[in-house]
C-alpha positions as a Python dict, from the first residue, in 0.01 Angstrom:
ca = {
    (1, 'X'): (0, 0, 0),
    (2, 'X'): (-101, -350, -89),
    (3, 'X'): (-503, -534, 1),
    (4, 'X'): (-294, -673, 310),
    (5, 'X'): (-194, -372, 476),
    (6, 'X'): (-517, -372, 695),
    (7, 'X'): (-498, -715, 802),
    (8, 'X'): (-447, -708, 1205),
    (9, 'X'): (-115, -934, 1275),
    (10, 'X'): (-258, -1276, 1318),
    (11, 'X'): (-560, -1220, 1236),
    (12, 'X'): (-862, -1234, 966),
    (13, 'X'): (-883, -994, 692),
    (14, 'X'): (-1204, -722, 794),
    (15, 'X'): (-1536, -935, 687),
    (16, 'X'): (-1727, -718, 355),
    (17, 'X'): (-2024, -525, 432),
    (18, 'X'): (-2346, -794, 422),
    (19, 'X'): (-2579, -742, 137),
    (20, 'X'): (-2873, -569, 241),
    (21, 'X'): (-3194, -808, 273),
    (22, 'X'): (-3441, -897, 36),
    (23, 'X'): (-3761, -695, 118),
    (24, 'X'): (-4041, -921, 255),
    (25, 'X'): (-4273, -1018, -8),
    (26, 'X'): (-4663, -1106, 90),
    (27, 'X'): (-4866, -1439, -76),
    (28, 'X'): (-5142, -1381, -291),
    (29, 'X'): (-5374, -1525, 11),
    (30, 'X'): (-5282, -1722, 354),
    (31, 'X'): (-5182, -1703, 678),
    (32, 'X'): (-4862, -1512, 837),
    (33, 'X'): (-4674, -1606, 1210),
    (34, 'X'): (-4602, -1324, 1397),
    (35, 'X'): (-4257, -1346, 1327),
    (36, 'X'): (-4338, -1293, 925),
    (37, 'X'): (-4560, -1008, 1044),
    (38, 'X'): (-4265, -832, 1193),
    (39, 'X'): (-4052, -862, 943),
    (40, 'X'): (-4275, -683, 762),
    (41, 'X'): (-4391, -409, 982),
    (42, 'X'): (-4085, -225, 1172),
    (43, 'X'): (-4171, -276, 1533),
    (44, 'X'): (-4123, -486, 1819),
    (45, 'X'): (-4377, -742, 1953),
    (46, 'X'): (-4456, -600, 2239),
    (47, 'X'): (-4538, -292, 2052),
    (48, 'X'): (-4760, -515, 1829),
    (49, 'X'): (-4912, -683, 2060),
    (50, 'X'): (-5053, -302, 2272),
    (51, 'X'): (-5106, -200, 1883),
    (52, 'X'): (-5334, -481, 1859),
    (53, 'X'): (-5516, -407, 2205),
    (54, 'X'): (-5618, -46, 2110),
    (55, 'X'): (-5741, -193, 1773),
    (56, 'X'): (-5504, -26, 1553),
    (57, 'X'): (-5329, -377, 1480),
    (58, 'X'): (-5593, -686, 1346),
    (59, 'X'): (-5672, -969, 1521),
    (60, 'X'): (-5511, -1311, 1505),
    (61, 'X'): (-5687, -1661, 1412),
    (62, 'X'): (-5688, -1997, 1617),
    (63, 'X'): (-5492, -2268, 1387),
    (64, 'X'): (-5430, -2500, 1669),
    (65, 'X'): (-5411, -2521, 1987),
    (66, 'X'): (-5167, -2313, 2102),
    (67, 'X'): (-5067, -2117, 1800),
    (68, 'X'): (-5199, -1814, 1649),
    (69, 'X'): (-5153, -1656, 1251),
    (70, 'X'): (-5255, -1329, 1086),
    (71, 'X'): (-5448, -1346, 736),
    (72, 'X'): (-5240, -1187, 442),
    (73, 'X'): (-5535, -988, 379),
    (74, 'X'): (-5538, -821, 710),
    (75, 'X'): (-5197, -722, 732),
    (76, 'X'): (-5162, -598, 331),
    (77, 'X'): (-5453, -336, 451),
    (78, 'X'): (-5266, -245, 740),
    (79, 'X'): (-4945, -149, 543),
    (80, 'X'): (-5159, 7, 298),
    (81, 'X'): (-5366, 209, 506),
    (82, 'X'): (-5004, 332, 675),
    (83, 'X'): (-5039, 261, 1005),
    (84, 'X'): (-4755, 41, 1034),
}
């Protein structure tokens, strides 16, 4: 049995496992997207987003018009504290 023996006729050799992520890291201080936020906390953004409406999520802040940002602060309590 040779490293070529599971190689489909044709076709590509399997692909390796991927490495597993990086774990998210959080800034000293600052301001988070939603999408950052999420990679940090395990849940969807719907689920966030009725988390937030019963108060057991924070609050985002205005930094423009039409786009919204969590402070670091907020969100390092919140994985702290265990809700997440």
């Amino acid at each position: 049995m040779n490293a070529n023996d599971n190689i489909p006729p044709g076709g590509k050799p399997p692909a390796a496992p991927a490495a597993p992520a990086a774990p998210a890291t959080l800034p000293a201080t600052g301001l988070l997207r939603l999408s950052q936020v999420l990679k940090l906390i395990p849940i969807s953004r719907s689920s966030f987003y009725a988390g937030q409406a019963k108060g057991l999520y924070p609050r985002s802040v205005a930094i423009g018009a039409r786009a919204r940002a969590y402070r670091v602060e907020d969100i390092r309590a919140l994985i702290e504290k265990g809700v997440a």
